[in-house]
C-alpha positions as CSV (number, residue, x, y, z in Angstrom):
1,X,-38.8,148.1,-104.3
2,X,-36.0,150.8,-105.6
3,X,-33.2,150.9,-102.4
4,X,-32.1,154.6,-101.8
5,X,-33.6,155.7,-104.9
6,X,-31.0,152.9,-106.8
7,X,-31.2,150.3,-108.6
8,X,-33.2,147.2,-107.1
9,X,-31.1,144.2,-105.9
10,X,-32.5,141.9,-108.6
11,X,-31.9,144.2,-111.5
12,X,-28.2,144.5,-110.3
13,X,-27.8,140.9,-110.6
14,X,-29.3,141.0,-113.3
15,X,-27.1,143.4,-115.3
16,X,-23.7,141.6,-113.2
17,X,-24.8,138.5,-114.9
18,X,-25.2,140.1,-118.5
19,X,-21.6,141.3,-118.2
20,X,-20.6,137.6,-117.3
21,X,-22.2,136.4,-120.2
22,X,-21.2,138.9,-122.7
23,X,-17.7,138.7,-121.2
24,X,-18.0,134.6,-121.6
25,X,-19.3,135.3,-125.1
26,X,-16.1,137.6,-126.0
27,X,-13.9,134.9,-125.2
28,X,-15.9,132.2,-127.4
29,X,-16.1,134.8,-130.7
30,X,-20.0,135.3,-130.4
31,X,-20.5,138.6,-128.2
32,X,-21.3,141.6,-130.6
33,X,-18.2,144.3,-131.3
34,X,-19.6,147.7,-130.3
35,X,-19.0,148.5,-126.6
36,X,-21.7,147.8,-124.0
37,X,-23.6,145.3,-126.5
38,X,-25.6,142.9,-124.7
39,X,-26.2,139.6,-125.0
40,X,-25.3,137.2,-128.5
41,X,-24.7,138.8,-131.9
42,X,-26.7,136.6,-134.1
43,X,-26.3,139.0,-137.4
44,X,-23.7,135.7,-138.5
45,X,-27.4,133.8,-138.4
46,X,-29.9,136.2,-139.8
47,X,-31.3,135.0,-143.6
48,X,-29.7,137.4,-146.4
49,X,-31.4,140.6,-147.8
50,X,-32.2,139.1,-151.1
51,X,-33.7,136.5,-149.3
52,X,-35.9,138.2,-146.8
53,X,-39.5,137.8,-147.6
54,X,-39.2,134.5,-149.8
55,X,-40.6,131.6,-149.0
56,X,-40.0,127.8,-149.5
57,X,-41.0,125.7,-152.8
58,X,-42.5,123.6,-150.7
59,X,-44.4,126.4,-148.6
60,X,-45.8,127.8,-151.8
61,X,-49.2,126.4,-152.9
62,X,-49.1,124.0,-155.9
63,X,-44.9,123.5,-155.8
64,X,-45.0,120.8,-153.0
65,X,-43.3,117.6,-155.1
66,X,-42.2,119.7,-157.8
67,X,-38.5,119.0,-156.2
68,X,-39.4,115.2,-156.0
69,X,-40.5,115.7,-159.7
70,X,-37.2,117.6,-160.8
71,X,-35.1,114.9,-159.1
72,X,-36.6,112.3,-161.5
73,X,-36.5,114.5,-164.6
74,X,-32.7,114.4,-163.7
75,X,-32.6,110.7,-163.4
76,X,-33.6,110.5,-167.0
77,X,-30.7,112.4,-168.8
78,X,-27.6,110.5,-169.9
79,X,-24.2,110.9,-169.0
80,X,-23.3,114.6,-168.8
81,X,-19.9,114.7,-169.8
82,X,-19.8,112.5,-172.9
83,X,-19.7,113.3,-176.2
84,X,-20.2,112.2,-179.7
85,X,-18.9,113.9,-182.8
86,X,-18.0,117.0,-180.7
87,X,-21.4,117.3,-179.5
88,X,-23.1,116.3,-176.0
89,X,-25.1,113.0,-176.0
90,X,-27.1,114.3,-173.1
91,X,-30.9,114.0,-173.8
92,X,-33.3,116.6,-172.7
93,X,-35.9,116.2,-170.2
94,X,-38.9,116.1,-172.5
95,X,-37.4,113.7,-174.7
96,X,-38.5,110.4,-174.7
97,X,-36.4,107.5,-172.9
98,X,-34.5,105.4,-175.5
99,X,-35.5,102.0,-176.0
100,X,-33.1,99.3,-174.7
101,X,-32.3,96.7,-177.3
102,X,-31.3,93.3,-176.8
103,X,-29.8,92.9,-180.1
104,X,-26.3,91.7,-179.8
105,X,-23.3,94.1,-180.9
106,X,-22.6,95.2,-184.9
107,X,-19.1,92.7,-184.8
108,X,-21.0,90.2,-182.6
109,X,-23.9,90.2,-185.1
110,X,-23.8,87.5,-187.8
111,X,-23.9,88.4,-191.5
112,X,-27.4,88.5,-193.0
113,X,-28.2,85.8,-195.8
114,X,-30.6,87.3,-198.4
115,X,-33.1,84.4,-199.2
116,X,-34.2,84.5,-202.9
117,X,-36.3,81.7,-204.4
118,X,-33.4,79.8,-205.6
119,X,-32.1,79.5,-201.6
120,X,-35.7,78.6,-200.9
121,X,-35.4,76.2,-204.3
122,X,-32.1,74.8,-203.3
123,X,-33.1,73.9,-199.5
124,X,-36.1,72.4,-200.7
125,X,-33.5,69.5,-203.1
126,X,-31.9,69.0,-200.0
127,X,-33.9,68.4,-197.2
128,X,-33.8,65.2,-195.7
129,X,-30.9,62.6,-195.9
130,X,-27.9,64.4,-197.7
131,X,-26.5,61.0,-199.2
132,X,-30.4,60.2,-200.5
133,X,-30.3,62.9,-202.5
134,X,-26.8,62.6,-203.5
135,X,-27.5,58.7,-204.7
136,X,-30.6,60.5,-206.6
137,X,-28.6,63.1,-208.3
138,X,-26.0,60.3,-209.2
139,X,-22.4,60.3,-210.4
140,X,-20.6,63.1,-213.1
141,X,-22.2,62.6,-216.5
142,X,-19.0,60.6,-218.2
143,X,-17.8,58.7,-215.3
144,X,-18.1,55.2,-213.9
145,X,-18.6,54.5,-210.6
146,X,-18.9,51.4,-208.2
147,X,-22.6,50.9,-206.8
148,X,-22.8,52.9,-203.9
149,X,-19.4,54.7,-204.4
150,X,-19.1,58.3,-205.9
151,X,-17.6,58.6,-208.6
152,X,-13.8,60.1,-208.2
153,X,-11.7,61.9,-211.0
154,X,-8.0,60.1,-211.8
155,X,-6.6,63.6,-211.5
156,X,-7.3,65.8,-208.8
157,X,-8.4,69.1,-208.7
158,X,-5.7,72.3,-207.9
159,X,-5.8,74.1,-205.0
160,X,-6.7,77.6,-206.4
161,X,-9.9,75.5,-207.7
162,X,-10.1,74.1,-204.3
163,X,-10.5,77.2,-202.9
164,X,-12.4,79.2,-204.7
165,X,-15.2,76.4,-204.9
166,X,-14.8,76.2,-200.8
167,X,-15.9,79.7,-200.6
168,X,-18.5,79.2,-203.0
169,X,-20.0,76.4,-201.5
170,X,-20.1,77.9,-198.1
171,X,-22.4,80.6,-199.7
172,X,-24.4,78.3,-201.1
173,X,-24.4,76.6,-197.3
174,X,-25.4,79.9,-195.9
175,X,-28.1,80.5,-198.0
176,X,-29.7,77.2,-197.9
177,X,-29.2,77.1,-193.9
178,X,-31.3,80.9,-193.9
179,X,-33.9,79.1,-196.5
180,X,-34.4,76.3,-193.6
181,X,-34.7,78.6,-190.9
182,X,-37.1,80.5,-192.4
183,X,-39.3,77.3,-193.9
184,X,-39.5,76.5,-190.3
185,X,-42.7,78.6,-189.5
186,X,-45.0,75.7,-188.0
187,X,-45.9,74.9,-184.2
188,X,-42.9,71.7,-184.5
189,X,-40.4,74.3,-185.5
190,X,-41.8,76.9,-183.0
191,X,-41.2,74.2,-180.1
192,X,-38.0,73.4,-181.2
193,X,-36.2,76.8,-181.0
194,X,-38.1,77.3,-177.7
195,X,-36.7,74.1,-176.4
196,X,-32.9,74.9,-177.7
197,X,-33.0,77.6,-176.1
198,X,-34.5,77.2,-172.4
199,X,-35.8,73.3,-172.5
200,X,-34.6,70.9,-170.5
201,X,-31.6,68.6,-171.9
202,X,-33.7,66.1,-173.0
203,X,-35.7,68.4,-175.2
204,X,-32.6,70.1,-176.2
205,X,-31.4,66.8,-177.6
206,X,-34.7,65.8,-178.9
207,X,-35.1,69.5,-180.8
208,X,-31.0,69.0,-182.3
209,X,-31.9,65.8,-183.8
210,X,-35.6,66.2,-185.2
211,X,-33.6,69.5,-186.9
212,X,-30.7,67.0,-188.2
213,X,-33.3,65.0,-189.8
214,X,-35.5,67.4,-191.5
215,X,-32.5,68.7,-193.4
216,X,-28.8,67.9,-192.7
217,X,-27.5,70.4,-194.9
218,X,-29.2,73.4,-193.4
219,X,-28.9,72.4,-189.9
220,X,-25.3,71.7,-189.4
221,X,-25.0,73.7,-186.4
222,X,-27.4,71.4,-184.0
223,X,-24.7,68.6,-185.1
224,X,-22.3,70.7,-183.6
225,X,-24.1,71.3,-180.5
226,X,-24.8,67.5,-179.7
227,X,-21.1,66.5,-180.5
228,X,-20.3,69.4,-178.0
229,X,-22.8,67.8,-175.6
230,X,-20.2,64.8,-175.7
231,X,-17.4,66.7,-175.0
232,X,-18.0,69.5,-172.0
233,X,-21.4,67.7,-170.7
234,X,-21.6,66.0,-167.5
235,X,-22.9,62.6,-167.0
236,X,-26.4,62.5,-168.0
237,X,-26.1,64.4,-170.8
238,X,-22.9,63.2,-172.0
239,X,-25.2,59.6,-172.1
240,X,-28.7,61.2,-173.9
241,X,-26.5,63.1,-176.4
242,X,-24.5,59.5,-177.1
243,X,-27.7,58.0,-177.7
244,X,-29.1,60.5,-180.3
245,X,-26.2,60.5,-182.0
246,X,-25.4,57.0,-182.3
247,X,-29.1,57.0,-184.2
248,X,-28.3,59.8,-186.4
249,X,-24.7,58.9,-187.3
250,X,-26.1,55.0,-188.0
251,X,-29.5,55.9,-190.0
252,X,-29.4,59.7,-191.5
253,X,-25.7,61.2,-191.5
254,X,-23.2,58.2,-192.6
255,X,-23.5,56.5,-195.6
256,X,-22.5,52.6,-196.4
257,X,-19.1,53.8,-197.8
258,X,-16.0,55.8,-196.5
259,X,-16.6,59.8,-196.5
260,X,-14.5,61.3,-199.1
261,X,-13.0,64.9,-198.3
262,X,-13.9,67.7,-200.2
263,X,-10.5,68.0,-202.1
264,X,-10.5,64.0,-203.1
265,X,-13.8,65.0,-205.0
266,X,-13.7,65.9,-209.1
267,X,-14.5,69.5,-208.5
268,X,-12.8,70.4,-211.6
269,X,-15.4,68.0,-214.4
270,X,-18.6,70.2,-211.8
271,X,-20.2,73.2,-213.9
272,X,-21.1,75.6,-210.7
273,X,-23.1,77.6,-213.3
274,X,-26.0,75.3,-213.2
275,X,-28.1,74.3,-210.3
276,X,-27.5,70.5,-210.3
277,X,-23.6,72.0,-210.1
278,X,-24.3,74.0,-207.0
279,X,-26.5,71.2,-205.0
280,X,-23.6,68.7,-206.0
281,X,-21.0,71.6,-204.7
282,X,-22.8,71.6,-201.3
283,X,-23.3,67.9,-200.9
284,X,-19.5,67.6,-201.1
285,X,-19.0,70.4,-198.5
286,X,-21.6,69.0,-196.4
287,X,-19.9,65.5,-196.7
288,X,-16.4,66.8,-196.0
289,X,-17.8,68.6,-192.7
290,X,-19.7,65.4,-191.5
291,X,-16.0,63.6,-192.1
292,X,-14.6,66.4,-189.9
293,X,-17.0,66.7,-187.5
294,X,-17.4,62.6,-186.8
295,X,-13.9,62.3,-186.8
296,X,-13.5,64.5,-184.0
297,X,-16.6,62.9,-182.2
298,X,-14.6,59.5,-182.2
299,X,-12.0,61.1,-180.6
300,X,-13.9,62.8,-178.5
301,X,-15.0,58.6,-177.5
302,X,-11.6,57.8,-177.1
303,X,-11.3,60.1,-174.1
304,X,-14.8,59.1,-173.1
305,X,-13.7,55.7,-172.8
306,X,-11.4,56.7,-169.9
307,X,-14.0,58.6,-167.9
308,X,-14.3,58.6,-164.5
309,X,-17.9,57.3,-164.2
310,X,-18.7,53.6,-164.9
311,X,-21.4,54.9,-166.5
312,X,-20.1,57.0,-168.8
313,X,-17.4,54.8,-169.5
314,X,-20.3,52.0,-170.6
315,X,-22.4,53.8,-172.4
316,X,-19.4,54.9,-174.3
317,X,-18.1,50.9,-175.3
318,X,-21.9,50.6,-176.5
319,X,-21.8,53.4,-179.0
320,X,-18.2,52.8,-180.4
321,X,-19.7,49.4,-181.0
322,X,-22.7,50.3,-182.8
323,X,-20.9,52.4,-184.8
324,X,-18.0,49.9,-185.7
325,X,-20.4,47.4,-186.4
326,X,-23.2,49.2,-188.8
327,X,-20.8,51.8,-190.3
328,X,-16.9,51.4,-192.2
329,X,-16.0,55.3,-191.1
330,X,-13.4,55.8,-188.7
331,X,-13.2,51.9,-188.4
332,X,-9.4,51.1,-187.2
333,X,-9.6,53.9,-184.1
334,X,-13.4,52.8,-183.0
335,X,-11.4,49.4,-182.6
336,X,-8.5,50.6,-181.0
337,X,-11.3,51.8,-178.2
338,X,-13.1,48.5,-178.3
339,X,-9.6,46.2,-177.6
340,X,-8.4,48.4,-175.2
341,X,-11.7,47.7,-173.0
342,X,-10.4,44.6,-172.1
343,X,-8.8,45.5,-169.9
344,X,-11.1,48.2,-167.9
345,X,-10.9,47.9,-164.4
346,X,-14.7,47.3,-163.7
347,X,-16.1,43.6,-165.1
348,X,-19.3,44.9,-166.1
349,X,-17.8,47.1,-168.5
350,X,-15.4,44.1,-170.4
351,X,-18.4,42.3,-170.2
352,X,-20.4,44.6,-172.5
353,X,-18.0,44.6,-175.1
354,X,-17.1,40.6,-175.0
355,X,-21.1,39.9,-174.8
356,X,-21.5,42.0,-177.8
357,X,-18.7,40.9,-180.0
358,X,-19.9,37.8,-179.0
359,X,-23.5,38.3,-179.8
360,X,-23.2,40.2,-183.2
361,X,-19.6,40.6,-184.3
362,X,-18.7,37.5,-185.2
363,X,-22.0,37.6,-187.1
């Protein structure tokens, strides 16, 4: 009820404690400017004119995930700020989304080997054991030879000729390797790149040297990757990969005779022209690369030999034996391993090799 025609006792209070605020308000930086304003100035957090009256993308019927939809049309464009050729690389949304390759890199990719019918022609003289076919063949028309020897010029060949017919015959290598490959269309061939590329190490081994002995000269590469076997493996393949190679090296890849290097041989009196010329040119390269590549191999024994691993160590006298014994190549070092055996400190070890010289050496 009004007191003395006044102001009631609640609205007083009620207008002291407005002042308070606005006063408390003034202090903070949130009470309005004009004089006798009341209560908080919220002008600071009013929406802008333009806009009043809009409403949300999401509010509006039919946008709700449009923003959801935008954000993965940005996903698919490509980096925004490069370039190529002074242009951006950026590709728009409704293009489609480039196919990832899994080709390796232009300078990591290796040369492509056109195969004609004289690769195919060639491959197919020279599948199977390389020194078969070079015993077929047979020496230079006009020059004798010991049984079971090539035949060797008195005057050797210069090296500018030495060169050019290196080059030569590792196109002719090329080509026949690309002819092999792409013989190889059956399931055998189907399972053996499958295993060499995700089997386990015994079908690795087992794929390397069914390749070797379908065709030595066009599958050089898996005699590279056993001999490597030898040399970074551990254990258990370091003794499988001894094993097949002992076999090949003994029955398919060495011949009865020492391996003659590919500048000891009468390139010179060989007409390149012809193709008997060329598929004696690559049985000389091939036969200089086996030289190379088992000479390495034995020394690659010699360390083997010293291994920490009885094991390895064994299965190592076994091999340099078999090898000694069934081939003349590399002869004087494979001994060298043999002797210094003897004195291994483990007695089954010196007892493989003195129970095998025993047994067949002095046989």
């Amino acid at each position: 009820k009004p007191i003395g025609g006044g102001m009631s006792a609640d609205v007083a209070r009620q207008s002291d404690l407005h002042r308070e605020v606005a006063a408390v308000a003034a202090d903070l930086g949130l009470a309005g400017s004009g004089p006798g304003s009341k209560g908080f100035d919220d002008r600071d957090f009013r929406p802008k004119a333009h806009e009043q009256g809009k409403a949300t993308a999401d509010e509006v019927p039919g946008n709700r995930g449009k923003k959801k939809d935008r954000k993965h049309e940005n996903d698919r464009t490509v980096d925004k700020n490069s370039t190529k050729g002074g242009k951006s690389t950026r590709r728009k949304v409704g293009d489609a989304p480039r196919k990832k390759s899994s080709e390796p890199m232009e300078w990591e990719r290796p040369p492509r080997v056109t195969v004609d019918a004289h690769a195919r022609r060639l491959a197919e003289r020279v599948a199977g054991c390389w020194h078969h076919v070079a015993e077929e063949i047979g020496p230079l028309p006009g020059t004798k030879s010991k049984k079971g020897f090539p035949a060797t010029a008195p005057k050797l060949p210069t090296a500018g000729i030495v060169v050019q017919l290196r080059d030569k015959a590792e196109k002719i290598m090329a080509q026949v390797a690309a002819a092999t490959a792409a013989a190889s269309k059956d399931s055998d061939a189907t399972w053996m790149r499958a295993a060499q590329r995700s089997g386990t190490t015994a079908d690795r081994v087992a794929a390397h040297a069914l390749l070797i002995r379908s065709s030595a000269c066009g599958n050089l590469r898996s005699l590279d990757a056993l001999t490597g076997m030898v040399s970074r493996g551990h254990a258990r393949v370091i003794g499988d990969a001894l094993d097949a190679l002992t076999a090949l090296f003994t029955s398919e890849l060495l011949p009865d005779r020492k391996l003659v290097y590919f500048h000891e041989q009468p390139l010179h009196r060989v007409d390149v022209g012809t193709e008997d010329g060329e598929v004696r040119l690559l049985l000389w390269y091939v036969e200089d690369a086996i030289k190379k590549k088992y000479g390495q191999f034995v020394v690659d024994l010699e360390e083997k030999a010293k291994h920490a691993l009885q094991f390895v160590r064994e299965k190592t006298v076994k091999t340099c034996f078999e090898l000694l014994v069934r081939k003349p190549e590399q002869e004087q070092l494979l001994l060298s391993i043999l002797v210094n055996k003897y004195g291994d400190k483990e007695r089954k070890v010196r007892e493989t090799f003195g129970g095998r010289l025993a047994g067949e050496g002095l046989r």
